[in-house]
DSSP file (Angstrom, degrees, kcal/mol; ACC not computed):
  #  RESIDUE AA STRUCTURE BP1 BP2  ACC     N-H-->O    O-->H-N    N-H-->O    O-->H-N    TCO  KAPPA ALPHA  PHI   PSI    X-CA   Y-CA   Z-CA
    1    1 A X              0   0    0      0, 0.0     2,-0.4     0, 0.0    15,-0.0   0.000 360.0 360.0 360.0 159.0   19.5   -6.7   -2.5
    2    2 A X        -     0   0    0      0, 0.0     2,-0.3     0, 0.0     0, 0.0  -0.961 360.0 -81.7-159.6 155.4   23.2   -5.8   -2.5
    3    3 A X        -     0   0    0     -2,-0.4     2,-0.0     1,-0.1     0, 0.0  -0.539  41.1-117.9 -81.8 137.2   25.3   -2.5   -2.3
    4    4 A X        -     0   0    0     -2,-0.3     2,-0.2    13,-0.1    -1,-0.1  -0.187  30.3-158.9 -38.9 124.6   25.9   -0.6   -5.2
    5    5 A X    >   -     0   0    0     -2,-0.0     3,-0.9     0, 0.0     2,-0.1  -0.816  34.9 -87.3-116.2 179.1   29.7   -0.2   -6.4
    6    6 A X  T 3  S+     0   0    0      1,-0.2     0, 0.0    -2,-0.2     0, 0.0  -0.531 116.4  11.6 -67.7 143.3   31.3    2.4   -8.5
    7    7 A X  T 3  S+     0   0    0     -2,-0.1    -1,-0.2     1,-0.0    -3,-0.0   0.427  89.8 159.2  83.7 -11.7   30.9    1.2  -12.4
    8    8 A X    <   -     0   0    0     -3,-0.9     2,-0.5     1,-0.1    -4,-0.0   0.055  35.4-121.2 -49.5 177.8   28.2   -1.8  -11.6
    9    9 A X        -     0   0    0      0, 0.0     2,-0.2     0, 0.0    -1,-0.1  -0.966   9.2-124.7-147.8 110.7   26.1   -2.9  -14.4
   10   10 A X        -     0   0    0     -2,-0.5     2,-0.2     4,-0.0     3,-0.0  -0.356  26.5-162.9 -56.5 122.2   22.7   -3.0  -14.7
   11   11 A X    >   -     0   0    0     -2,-0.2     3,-1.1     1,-0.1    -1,-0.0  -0.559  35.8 -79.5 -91.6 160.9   21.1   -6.4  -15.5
   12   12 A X  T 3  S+     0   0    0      1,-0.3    -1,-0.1    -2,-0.2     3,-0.1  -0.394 116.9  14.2 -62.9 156.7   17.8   -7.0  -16.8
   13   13 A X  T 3  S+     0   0    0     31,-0.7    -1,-0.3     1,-0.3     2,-0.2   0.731  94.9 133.6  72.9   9.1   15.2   -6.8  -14.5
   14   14 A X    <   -     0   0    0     -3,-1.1    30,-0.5    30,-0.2    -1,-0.3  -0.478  35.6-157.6 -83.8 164.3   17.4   -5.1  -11.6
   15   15 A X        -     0   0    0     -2,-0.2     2,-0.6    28,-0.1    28,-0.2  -0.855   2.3-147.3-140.5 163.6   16.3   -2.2   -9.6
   16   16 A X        -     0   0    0     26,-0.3    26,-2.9    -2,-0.3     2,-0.3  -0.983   8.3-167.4-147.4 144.2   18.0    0.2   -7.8
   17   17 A X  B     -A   41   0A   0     -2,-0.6    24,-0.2    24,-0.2     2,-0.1  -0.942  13.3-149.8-140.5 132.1   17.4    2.1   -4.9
   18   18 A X        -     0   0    0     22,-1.2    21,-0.2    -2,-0.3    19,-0.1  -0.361  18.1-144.4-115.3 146.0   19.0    4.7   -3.6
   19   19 A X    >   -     0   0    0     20,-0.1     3,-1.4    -2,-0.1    20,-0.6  -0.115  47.0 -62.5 -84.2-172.4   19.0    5.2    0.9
   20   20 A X  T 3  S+     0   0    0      1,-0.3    -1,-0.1    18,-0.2     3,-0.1  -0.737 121.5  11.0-103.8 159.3   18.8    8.6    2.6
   21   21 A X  T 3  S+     0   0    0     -2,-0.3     2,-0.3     1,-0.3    -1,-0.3   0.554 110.5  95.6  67.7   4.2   21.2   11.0    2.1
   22   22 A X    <   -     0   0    0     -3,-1.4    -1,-0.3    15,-0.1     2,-0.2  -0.800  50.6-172.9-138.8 172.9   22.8    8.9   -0.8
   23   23 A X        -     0   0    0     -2,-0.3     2,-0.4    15,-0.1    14,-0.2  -0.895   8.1-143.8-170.4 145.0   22.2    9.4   -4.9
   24   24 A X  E     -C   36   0B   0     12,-0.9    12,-2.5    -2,-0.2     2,-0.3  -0.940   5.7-148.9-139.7 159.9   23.0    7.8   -7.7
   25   25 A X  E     -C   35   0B   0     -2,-0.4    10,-0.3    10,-0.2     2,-0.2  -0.779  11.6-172.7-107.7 151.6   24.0    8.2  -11.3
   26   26 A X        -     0   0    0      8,-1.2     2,-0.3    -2,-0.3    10,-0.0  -0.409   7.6-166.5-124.2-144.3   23.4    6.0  -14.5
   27   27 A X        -     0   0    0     -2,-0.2     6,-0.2     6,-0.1     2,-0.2  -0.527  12.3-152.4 171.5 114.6   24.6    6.2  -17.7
   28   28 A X    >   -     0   0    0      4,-1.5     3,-1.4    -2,-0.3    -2,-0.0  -0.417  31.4-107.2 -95.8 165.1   23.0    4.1  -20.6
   29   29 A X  T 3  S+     0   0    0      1,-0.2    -1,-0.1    -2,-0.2     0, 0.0   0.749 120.9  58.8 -66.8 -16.3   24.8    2.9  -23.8
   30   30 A X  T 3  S-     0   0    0      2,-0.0    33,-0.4    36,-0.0    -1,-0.2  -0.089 121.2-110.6-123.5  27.4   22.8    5.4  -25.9
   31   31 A X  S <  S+     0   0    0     -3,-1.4    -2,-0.1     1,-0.1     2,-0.1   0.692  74.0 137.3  52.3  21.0   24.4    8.3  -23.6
   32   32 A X        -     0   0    0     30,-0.1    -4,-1.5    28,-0.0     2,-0.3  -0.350  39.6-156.8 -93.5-171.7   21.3    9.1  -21.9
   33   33 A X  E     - D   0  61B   0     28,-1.8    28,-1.0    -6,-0.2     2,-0.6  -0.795   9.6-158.6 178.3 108.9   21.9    9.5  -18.2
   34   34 A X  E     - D   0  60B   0     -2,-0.3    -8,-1.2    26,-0.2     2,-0.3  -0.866   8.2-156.8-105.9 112.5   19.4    9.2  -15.0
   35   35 A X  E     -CD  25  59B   0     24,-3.6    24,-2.8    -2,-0.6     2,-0.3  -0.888  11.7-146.4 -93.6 130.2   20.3   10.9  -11.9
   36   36 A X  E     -CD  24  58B   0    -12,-2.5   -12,-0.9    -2,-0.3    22,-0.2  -0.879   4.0-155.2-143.2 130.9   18.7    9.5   -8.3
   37   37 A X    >   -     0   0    0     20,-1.6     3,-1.4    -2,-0.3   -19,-0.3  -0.368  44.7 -61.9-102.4 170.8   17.7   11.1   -5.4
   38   38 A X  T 3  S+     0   0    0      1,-0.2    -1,-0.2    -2,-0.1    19,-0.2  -0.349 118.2   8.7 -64.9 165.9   17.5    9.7   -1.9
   39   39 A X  T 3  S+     0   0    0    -20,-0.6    -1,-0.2     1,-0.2   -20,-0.1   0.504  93.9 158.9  55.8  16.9   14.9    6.7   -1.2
   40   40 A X    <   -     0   0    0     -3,-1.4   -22,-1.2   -21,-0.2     2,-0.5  -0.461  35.9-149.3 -54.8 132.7   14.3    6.5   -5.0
   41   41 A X  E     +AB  17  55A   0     14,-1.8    13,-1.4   -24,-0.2    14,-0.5  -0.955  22.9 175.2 -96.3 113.6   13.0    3.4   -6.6
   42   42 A X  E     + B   0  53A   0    -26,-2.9   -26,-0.3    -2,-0.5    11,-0.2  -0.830   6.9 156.8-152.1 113.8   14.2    2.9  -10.2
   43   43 A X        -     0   0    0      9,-2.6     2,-0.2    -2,-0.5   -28,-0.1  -0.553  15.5-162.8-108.6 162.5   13.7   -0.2  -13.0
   44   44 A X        -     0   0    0    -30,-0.5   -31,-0.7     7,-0.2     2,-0.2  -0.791  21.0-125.8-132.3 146.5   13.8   -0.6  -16.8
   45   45 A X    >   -     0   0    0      5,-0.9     3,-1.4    -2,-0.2     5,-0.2  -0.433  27.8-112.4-100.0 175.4   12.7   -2.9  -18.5
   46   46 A X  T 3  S+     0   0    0     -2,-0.2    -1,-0.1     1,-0.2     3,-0.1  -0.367  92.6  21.1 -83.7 153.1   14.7   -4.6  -20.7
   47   47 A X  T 3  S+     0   0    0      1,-0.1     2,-0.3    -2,-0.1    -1,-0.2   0.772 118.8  52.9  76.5   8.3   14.4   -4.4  -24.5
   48   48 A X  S <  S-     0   0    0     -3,-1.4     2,-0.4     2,-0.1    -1,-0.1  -0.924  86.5-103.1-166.3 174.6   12.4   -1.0  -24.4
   49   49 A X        +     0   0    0     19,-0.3    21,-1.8    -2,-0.3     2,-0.5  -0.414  70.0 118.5-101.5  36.5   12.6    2.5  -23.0
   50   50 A X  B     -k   70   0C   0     -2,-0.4    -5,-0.9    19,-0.2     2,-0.4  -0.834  38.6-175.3-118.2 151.3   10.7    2.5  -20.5
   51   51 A X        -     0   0    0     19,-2.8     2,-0.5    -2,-0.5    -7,-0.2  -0.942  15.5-145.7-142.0 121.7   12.0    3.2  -16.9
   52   52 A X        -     0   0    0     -2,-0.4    -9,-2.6    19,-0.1     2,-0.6  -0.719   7.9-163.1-104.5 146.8    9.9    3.0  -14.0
   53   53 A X  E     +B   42   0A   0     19,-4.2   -11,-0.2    -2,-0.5     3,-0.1  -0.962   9.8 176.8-124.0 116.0   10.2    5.4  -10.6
   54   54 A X  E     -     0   0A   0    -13,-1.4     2,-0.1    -2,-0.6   -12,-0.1   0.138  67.7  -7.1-107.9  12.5    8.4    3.9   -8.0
   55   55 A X  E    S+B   41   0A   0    -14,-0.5   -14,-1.8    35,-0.1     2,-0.3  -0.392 106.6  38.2 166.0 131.2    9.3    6.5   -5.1
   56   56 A X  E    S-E   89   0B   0     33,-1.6    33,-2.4   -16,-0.2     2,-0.3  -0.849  82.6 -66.6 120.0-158.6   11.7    9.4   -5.2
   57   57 A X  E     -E   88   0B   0     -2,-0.3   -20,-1.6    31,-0.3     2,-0.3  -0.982  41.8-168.6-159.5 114.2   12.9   12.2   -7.8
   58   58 A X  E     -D   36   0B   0     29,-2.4     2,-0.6    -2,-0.3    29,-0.4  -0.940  16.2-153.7-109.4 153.4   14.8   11.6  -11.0
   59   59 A X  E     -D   35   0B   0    -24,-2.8   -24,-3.6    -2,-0.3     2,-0.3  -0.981  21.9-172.2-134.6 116.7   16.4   13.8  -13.3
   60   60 A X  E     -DF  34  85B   0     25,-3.2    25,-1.2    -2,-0.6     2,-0.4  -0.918  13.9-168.1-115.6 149.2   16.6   12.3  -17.0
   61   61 A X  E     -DF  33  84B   0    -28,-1.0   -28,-1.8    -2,-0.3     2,-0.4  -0.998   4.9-170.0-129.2 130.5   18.4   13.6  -19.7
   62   62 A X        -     0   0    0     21,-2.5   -30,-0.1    -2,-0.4   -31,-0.1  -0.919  23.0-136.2-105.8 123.7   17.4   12.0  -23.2
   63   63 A X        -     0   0    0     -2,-0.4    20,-0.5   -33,-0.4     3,-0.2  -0.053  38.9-102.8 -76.3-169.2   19.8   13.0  -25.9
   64   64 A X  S    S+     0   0    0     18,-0.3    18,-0.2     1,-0.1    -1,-0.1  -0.658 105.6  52.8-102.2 154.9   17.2   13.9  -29.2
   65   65 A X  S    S+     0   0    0     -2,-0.2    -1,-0.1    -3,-0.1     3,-0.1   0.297  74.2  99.6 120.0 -26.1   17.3   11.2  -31.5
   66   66 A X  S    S-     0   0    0      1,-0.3    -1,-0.1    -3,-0.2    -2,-0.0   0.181  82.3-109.9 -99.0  19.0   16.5    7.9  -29.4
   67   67 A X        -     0   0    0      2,-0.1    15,-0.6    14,-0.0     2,-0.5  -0.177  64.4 -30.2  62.8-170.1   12.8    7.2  -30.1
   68   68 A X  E     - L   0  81C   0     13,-0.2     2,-0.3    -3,-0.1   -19,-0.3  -0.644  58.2-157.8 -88.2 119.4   10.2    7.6  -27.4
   69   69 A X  E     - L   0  80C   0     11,-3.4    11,-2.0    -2,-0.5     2,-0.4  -0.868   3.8-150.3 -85.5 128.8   10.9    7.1  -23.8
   70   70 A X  E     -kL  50  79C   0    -21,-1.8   -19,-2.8    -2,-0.3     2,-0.3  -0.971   6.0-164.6-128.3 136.5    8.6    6.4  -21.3
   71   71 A X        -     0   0    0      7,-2.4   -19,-0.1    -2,-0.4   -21,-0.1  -0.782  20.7-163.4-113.4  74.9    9.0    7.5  -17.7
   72   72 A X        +     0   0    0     -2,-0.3   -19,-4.2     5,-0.2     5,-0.2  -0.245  19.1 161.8 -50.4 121.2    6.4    5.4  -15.5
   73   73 A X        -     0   0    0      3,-1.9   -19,-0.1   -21,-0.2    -1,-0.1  -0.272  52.5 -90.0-122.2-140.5    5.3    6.3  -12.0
   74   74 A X  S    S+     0   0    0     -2,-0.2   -20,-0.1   -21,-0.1    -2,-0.1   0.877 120.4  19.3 -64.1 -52.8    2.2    4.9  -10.4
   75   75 A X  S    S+     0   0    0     52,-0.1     2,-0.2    54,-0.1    37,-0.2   0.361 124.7  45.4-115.8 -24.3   -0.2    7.2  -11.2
   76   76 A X        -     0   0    0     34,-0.2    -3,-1.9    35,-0.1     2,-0.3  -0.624  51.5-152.4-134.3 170.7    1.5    9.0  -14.3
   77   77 A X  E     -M  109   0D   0     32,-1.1    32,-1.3    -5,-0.2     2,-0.4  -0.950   6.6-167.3-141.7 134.2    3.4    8.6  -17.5
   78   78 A X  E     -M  108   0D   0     -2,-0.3    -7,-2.4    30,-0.2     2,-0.4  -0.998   8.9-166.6-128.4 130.5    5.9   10.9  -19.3
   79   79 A X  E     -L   70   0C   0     28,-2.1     2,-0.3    -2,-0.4    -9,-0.2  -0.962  11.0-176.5-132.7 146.0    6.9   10.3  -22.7
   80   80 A X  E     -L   69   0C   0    -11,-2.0   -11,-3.4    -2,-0.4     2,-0.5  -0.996  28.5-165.2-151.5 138.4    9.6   11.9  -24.3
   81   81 A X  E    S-L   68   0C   0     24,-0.9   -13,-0.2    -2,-0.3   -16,-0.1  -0.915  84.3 -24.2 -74.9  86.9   11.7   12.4  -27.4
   82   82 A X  S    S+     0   0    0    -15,-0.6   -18,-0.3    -2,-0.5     2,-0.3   0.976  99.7 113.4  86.5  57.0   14.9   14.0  -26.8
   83   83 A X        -     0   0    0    -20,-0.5   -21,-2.5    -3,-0.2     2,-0.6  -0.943  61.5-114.7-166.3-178.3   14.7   16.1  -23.6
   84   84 A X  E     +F   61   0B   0     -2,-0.3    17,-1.1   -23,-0.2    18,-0.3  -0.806  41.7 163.0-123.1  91.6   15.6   16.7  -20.1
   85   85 A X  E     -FG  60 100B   0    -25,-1.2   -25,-3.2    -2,-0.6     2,-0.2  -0.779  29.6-138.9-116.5 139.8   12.8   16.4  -17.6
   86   86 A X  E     - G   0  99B   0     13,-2.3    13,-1.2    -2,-0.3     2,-0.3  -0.543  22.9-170.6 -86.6 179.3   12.5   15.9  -13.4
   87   87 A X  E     - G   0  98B   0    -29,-0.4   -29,-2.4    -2,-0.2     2,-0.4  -0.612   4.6-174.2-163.6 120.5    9.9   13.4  -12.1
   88   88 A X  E     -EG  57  97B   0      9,-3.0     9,-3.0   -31,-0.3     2,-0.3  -0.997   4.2-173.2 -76.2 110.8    8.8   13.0   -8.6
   89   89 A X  E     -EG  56  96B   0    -33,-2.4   -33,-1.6    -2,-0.4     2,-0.3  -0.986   9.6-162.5-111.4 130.1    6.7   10.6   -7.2
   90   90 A X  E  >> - G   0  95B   0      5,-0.7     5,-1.7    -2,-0.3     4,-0.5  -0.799   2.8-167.0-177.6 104.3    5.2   10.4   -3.5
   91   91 A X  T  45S+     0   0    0     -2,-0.3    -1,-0.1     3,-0.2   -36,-0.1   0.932  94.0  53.6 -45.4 -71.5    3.8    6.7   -2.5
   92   92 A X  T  45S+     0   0    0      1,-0.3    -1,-0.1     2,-0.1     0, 0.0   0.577 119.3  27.4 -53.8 -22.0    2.3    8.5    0.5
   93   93 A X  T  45S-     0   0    0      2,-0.1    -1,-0.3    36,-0.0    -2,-0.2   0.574  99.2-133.3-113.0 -26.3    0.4   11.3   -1.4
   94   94 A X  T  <5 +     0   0    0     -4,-0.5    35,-1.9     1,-0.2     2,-0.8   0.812  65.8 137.5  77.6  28.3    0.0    8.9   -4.7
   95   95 A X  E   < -GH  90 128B   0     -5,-1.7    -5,-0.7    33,-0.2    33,-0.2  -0.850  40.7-175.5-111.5 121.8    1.2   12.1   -6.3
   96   96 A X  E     -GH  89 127B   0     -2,-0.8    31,-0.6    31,-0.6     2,-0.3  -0.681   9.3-160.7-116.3 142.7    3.9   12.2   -9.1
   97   97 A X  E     -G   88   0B   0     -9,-3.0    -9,-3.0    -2,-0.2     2,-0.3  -0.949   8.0-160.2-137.7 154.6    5.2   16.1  -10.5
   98   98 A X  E     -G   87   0B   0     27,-0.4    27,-1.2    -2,-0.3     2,-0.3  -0.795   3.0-158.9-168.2 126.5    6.8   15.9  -13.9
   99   99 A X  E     -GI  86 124B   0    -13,-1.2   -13,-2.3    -2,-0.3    25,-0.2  -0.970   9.5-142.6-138.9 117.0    9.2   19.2  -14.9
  100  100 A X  E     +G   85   0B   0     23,-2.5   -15,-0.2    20,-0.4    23,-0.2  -0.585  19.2 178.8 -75.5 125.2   10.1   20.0  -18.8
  101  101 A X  S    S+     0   0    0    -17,-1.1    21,-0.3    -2,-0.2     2,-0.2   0.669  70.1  39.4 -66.4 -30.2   14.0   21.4  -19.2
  102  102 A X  S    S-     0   0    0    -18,-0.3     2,-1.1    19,-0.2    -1,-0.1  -0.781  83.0-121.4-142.5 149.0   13.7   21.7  -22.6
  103  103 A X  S    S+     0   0    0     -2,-0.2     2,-0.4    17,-0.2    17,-0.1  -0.698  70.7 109.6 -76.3  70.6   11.3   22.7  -25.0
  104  104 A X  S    S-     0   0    0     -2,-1.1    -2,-0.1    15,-0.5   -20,-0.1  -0.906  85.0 -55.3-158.2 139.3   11.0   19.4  -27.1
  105  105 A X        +     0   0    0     -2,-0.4   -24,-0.9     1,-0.1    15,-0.1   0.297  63.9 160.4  13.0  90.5    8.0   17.0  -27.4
  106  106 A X        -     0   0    0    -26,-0.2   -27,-0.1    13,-0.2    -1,-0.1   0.255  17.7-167.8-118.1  14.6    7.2   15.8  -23.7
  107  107 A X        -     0   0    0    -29,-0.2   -28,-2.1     1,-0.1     2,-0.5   0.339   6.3-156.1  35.6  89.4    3.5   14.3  -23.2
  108  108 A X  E     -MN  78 117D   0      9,-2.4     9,-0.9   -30,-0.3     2,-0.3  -0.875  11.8-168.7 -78.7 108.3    2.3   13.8  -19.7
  109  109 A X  E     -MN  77 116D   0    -32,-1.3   -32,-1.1    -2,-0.5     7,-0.2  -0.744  16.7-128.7 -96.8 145.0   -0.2   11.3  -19.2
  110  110 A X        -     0   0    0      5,-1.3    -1,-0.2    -2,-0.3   -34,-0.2   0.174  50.4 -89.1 -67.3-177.5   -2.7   10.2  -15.9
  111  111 A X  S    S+     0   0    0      1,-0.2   -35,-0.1    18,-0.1    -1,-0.1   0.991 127.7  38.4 -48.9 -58.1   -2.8    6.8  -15.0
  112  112 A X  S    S-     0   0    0     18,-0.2    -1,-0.2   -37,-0.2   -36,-0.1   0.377 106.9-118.4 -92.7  -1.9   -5.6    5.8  -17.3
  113  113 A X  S    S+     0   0    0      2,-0.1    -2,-0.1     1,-0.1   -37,-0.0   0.448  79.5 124.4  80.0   7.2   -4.5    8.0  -20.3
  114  114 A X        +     0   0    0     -5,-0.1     2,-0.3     1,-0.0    -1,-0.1   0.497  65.5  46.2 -91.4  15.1   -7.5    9.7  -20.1
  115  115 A X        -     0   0    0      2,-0.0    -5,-1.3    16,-0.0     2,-0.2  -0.973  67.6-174.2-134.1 148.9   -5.9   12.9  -19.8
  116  116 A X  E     +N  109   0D   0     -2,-0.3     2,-0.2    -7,-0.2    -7,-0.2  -0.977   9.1 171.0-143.4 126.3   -3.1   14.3  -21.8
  117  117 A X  E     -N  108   0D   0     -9,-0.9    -9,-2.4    -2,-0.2     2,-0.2  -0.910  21.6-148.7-155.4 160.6   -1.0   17.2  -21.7
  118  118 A X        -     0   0    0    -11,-0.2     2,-0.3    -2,-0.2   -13,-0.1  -0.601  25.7-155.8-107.2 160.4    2.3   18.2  -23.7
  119  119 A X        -     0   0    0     -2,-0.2   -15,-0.5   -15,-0.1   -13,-0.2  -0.999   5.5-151.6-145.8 144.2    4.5   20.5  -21.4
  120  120 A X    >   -     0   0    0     -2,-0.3     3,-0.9   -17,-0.1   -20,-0.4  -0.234  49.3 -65.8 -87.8-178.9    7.5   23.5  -22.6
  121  121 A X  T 3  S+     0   0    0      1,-0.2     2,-1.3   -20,-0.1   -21,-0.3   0.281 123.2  32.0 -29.4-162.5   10.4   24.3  -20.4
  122  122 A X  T 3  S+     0   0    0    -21,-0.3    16,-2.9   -23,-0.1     2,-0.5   0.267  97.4 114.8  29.2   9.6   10.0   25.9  -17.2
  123  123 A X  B <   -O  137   0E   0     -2,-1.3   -23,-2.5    -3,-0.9    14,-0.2  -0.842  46.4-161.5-118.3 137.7    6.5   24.0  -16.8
  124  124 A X  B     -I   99   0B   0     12,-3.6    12,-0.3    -2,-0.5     2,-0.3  -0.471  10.7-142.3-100.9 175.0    5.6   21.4  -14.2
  125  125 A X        -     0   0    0    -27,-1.2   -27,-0.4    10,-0.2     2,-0.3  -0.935  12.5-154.7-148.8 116.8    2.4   18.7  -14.4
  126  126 A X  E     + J   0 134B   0      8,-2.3     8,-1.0    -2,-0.3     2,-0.3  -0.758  19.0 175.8 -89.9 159.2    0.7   18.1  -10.9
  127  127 A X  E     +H   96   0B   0    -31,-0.6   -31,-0.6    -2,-0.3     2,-0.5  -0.794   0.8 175.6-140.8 125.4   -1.2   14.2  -10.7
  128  128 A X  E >   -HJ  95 131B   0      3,-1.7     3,-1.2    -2,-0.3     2,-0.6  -0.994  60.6 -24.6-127.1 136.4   -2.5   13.3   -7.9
  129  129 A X  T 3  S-     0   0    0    -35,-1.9   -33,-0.2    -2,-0.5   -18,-0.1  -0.591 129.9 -33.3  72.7-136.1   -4.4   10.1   -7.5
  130  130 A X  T 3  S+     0   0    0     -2,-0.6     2,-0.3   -20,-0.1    -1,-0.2  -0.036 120.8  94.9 -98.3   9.5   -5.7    9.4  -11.1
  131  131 A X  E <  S-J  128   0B   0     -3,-1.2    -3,-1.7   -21,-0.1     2,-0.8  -0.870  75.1-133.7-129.9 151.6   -6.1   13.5  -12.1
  132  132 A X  E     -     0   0B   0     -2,-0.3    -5,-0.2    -5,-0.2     3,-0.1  -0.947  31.7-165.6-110.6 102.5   -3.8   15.3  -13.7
  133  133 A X  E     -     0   0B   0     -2,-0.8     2,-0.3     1,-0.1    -6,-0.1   0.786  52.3 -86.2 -20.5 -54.1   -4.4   18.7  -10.8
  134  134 A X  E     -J  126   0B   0     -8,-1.0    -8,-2.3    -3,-0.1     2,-0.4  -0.994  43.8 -49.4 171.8 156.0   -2.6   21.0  -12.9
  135  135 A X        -     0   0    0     -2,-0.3     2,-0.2   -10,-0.2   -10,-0.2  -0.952  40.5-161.5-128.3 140.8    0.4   23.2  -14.7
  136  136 A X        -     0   0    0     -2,-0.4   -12,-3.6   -12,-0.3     2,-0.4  -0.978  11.9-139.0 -86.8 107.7    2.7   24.8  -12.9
  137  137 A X  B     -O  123   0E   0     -2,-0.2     2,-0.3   -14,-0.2   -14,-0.3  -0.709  24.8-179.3 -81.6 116.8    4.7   27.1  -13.7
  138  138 A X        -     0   0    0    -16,-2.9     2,-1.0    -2,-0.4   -16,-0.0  -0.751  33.8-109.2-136.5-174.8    8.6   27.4  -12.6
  139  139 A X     >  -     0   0    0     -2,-0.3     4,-2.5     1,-0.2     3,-0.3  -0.621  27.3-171.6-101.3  98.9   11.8   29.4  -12.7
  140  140 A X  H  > S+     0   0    0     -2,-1.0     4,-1.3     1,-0.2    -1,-0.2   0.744  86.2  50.2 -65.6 -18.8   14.6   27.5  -15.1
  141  141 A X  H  > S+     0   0    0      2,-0.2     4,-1.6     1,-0.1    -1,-0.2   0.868 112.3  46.4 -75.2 -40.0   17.4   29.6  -14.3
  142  142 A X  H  > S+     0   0    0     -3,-0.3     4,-2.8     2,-0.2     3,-0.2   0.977 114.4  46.9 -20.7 -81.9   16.7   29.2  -10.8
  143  143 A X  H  < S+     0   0    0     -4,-2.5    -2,-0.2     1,-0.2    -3,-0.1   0.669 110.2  51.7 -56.6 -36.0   16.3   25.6  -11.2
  144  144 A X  H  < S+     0   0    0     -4,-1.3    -1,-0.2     2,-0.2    -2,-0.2   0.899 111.9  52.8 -72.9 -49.6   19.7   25.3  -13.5
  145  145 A X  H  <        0   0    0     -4,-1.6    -2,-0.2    -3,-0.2    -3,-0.1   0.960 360.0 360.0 -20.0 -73.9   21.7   27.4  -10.4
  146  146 A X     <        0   0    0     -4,-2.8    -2,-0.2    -5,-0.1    -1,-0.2   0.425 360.0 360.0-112.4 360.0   20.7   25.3   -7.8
């Protein structure tokens, strides 16, 4: 491991992790752009769209257009076309919550795929363990504010 700098370049196969108190931004070639919260864990692998959060809270924004993204936590999967979603996952609780911005194709899956459900704006997906708990509802104007 090594400190971050302004402008670094993700290699394949790097990770990043963010400390407490601190965040970080990324910015991809295809203009999509992942934001990191403290003590966040965050990979992609290389040669596909998939980006895994192994502890912490991201906020991705997908431009429409870019094929299917998949946002891998432990316990969960989010796949997305086009969209702006949060994602949290909690080691300690094994629990991942998954937050739509946007109304546009977003598919939350459990661990084992054997639940599925597509989520609009303003709607959350609880997982804990291997069950998807639950929808949640929350307040996007709120959420955009603050």
């Amino acid at each position: 491991p090594r400190d971050a700098k302004t402008n670094d370049r993700l290699k394949p196969n790097d990770s990043l992790a963010t400390g407490r108190r601190s965040r970080a931004e990324l910015r991809f070639s295809d203009r999509s752009l992942a934001r990191l919260g403290e003590l966040a864990l965050f990979r992609f692998v290389p040669n596909t769209r998939n980006f895994h959060l192994d502890n912490g809270t991201t906020l991705l924004l997908i431009p429409p257009g870019r094929g299917r993204t998949n946002v891998i936590t432990p316990n969960a999967t989010a796949g997305v076309r086009g969209s702006g979603l949060f994602v949290r996952y909690s080691p300690d609780t094994n629990t991942t919550i998954i937050g739509a911005l946007t109304n546009s194709q977003i598919e939350v899956l459990n661990q084992d795929r054997t639940q599925a459900v597509p989520l609009r704006a303003g709607q959350m997906a609880i997982l804990v363990n291997n069950q998807l708990i639950g929808i949640a509802n929350f307040d996007l104007n709120y959420f955009y504010q603050n």
